[in-house]
C-alpha positions as CSV (number, residue, x, y, z in Angstrom):
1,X,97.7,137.3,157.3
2,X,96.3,140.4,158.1
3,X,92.4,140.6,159.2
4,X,92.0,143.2,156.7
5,X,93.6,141.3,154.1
6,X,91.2,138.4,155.2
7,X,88.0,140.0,155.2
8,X,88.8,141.3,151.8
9,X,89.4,137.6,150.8
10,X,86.0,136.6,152.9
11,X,83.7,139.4,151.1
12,X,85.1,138.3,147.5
13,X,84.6,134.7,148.5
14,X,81.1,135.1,149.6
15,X,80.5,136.8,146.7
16,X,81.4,134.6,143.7
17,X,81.0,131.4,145.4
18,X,77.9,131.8,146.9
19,X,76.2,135.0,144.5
20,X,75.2,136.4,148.4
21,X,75.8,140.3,150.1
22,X,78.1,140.3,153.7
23,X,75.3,143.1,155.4
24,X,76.8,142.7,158.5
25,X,80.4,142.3,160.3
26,X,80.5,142.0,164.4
27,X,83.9,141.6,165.6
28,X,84.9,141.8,169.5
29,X,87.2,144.9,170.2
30,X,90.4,143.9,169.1
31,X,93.0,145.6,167.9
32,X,92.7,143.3,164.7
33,X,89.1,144.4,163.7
34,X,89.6,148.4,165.3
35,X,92.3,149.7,163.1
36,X,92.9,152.1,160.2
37,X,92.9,148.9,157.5
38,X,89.8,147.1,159.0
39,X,88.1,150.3,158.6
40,X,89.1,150.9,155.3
41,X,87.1,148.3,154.1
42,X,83.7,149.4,155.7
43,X,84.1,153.1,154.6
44,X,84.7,152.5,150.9
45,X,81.4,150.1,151.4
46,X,78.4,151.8,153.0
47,X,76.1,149.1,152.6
48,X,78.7,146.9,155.0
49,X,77.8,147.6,158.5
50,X,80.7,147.0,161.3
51,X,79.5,146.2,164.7
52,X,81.1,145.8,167.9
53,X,80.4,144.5,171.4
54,X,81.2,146.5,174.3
55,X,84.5,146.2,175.9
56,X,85.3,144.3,178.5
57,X,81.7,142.0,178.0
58,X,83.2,137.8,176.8
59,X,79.7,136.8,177.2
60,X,78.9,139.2,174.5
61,X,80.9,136.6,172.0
62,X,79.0,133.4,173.8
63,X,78.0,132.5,169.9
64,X,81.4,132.7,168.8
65,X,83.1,131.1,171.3
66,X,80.6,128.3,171.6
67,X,80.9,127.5,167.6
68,X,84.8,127.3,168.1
69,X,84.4,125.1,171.5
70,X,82.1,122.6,169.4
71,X,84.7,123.0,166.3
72,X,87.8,122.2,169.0
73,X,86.0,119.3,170.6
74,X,85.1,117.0,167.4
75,X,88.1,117.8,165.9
76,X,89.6,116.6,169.2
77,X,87.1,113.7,168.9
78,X,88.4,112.8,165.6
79,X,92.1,112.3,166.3
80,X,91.8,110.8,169.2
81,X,89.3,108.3,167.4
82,X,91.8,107.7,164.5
83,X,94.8,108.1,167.1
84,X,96.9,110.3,164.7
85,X,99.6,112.3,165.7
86,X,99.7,116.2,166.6
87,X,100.8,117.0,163.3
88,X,97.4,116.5,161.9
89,X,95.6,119.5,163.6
90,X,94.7,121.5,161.2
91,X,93.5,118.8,158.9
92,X,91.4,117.5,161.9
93,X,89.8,121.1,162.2
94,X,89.1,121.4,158.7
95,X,87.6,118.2,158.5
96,X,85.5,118.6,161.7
97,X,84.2,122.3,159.6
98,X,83.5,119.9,156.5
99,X,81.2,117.7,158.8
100,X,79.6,120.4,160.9
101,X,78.7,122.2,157.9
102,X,76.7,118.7,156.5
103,X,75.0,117.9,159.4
104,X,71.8,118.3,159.5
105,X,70.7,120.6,162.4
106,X,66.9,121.1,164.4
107,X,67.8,125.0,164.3
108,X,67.9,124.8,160.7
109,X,64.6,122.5,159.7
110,X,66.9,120.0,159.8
111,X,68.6,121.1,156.7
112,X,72.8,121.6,156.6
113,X,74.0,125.1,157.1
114,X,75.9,123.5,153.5
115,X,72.1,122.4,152.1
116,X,71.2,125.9,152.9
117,X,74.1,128.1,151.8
118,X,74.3,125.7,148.1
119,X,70.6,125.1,147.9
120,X,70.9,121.6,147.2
C-alpha cells in the first residue's frame, strides 16, 4: 500500500471514528513521506501541517522508534509465552497494540491512551 494511500485511509479514520482533526503529520525524510502523492494530501489541506526532521539525525525519531521497540518486545513476549509458531506475527503485534492501548499509563493520569481517545 502506498503511504499516500494510507494516510488518506488514516485521516478518514481519525475522522469518523474518533469525531477528532489530524493538525499535525511528522514523518522522517523518506522517500515515502517526500514525494509528489504525499504532498498532495497536505496541499489540498492547509489546516494539515507536514513536518520533517533533519536528515541524517535517528535520534530525531527516538519517540517513534522507542514506541515500535516496546510494540516488538511484548509482542515477542507474548509468543514466546504462549510458544506459538512464527506464523502468528502479525496477530501477536496487533494484539500487543490492543493491550498497550488499555493499559493504564503514569504519563497519562493513569488513564489508557484507549480511555482517553473513546472517553470512556
Amino acid at each position: 500500500m502506498k503511504s499516500s494511500n494510507a494516510s488518506n485511509i488514516f485521516h478518514k479514520l481519525v475522522k469518523n471514528q474518533f469525531n477528532a482533526k489530524v493538525w499535525i503529520i511528522r514523518t522522517d525524510n523518506g522517500k515515502e513521506y517526500v514525494n509528489n502523492d504525499f504532498w498532495g494530501i497536505y496541499t489540498s489541506n492547509d489546516e494539515i501541517i507536514h513536518q520533517t526532521t533533519c536528515p541524517g539525525t535517528p535520534p530525531q525519531n527516538g519517540v517513534a522508534e522507542r514506541k515500535n521497540r516496546h510494540l516488538l518486545e511484548v509482542a515477542r513476549s507474548l509468543m514466546f509465552q504462549m510458544n506459538v509458531s512464527k506464523y502468528l506475527w502479525s496477530e501477536a503485534v496487533m494484539t500487543a497494540v490492543y493491550l498497550i492501548n488499555r493499559m493504564p499509563s503514569r504519563i497519562l493520569g493513569m488513564k489508557s491512551p484507549a480511555e482517553l481517545m473513546l472517553g470512556r
